[in-house]
Steps between C-alpha positions, in 0.01 A plus 500: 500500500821679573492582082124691534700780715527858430575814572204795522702806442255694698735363782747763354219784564711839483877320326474456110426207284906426450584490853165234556571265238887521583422433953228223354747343249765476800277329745370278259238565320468451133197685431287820603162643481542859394323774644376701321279772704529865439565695756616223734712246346576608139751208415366528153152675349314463185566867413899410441676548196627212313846545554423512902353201476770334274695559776289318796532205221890551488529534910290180560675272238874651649364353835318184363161639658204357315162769531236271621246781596406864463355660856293799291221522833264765379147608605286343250174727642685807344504531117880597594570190588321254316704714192811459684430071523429472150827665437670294756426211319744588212741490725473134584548419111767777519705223732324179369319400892163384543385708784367856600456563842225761604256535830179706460579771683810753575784346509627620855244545809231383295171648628266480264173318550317394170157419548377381169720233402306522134715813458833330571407195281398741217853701493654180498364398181735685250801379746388132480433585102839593450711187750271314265637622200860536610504170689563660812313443870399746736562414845310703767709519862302430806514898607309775633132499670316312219708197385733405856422138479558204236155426604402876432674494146416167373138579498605791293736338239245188503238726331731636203718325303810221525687818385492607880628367801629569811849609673483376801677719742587313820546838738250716329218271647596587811578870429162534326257193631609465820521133465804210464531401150529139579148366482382806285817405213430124511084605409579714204791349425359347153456845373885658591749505256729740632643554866640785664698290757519813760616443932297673734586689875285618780131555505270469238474819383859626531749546168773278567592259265855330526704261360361197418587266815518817749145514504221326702329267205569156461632464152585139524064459549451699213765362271312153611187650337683591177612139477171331572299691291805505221497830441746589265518895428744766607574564819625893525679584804428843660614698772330813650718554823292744726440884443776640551650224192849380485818674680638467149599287197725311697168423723315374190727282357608338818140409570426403157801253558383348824160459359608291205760315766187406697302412201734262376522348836174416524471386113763236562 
């Protein structure tokens, strides 16, 4: 399972796209889901030019780092952002993955509160049109006050299309449902296809997200639900530290080592 790992550069929230894919590539990781969220994690966008992205091609072949994901979360109940998905999506034929990564809401201290879910599922429709075309899935993350569960979500994805599924985030349940995702991941797990494999510290409802083993969850549980249920998608590793973020680069990497360390540990 060790070979389903990689790295969310979202982890490198505030550092660039080179020094992410070059801390990942160190630890151990062989590929990345790119974020790709403007004005938060900007790794790369749909506005760039050509040659800019030429470049991201160049940087992740130097370091052997295979794109497996683009993380383009937008709020898909503003025209803004159901424009900004669409475009999003070029980007995952841009760099030849599979998967775009959205929630339904901001992307940061999602609030929002959508109360007819006919609205959601009708500014989805173009989005789903166009993975369809482009052979592409959207994956929406367990996030914000609407979707915090699998359970939540895979009534959602269940009533659309096989072009949708979920990313599973295994802290965000916490963060946003208030609930362990052990039970709650093994009942929707039929309907993920992507994981944000993410630690989690203190209460409930507190941002702190460490490395993966310095944490309170019990990975070795929900690796034993991957296995059972043979799920076989990515697994993107992210890091979120606490408010304040990382001390520095030095900080990042160091964790993003120790995480991948642990994970190959327990993968044995």
């Amino acid at each position: 399972m060790i070979h389903q790992l990689a790295i969310n550069s979202n982890t490198y929230h505030g550092f660039s796209l080179e020094d992410a894919v070059k801390g990942a590539s160190r630890a151990g990781f062989t590929q990345i889901e790119m974020a790709a969220v403007k004005d938060h994690t900007a790794h790369v966008l749909p506005d760039m030019s050509e040659q800019e992205l030429d470049d991201i091609k160049e940087l992740l072949h130097e370091y052997r780092m295979k794109c497996i994901g683009i993380g383009a979360h937008s709020n898909v109940m503003r025209e803004e952002g159901i424009a900004n998905l669409l475009k999003s999506i070029d980007l995952a034929s841009v760099f030849n993955c599979k998967y775009i990564v959205t929630a339904t809401g901001d992307a940061h201290d999602d609030s929002d509160v959508i109360e007819d879910e006919r609205i959601l599922i009708q500014n989805l429709q173009p989005i789903i049109e166009k993975c369809e075309r482009l052979n592409k899935v959207l994956v929406i993350e367990t996030h914000g006050n609407n979707y915090a569960t699998g359970v939540a979500l895979k009534k959602l994805v269940h009533s659309l299309s096989n072009r949708v599924k979920i990313n599973y985030d295994t802290a965000n349940v916490i963060f946003y449902g208030d609930i362990l995702p052990y039970d709650d991941l093994e009942a929707s797990i039929e309907f993920v296809e992507f994981i944000h494999l993410k630690d989690k510290l203190g209460n409930n409802c507190e941002w702190n997200f460490p490395a993966i083993g310095d944490g309170n969850l019990d990975f070795t549980r929900i690796f034993h639900t991957f296995t059972k249920m043979n799920y076989n998608g990515p697994i993107s590793v992210e890091i979120e530290f606490t408010p304040e973020g990382p001390r520095d680069l030095q900080e990042v990497n160091k964790s993003v080592q120790r995480s991948f360390q642990y994970l190959a540990r327990i993968l044995r």
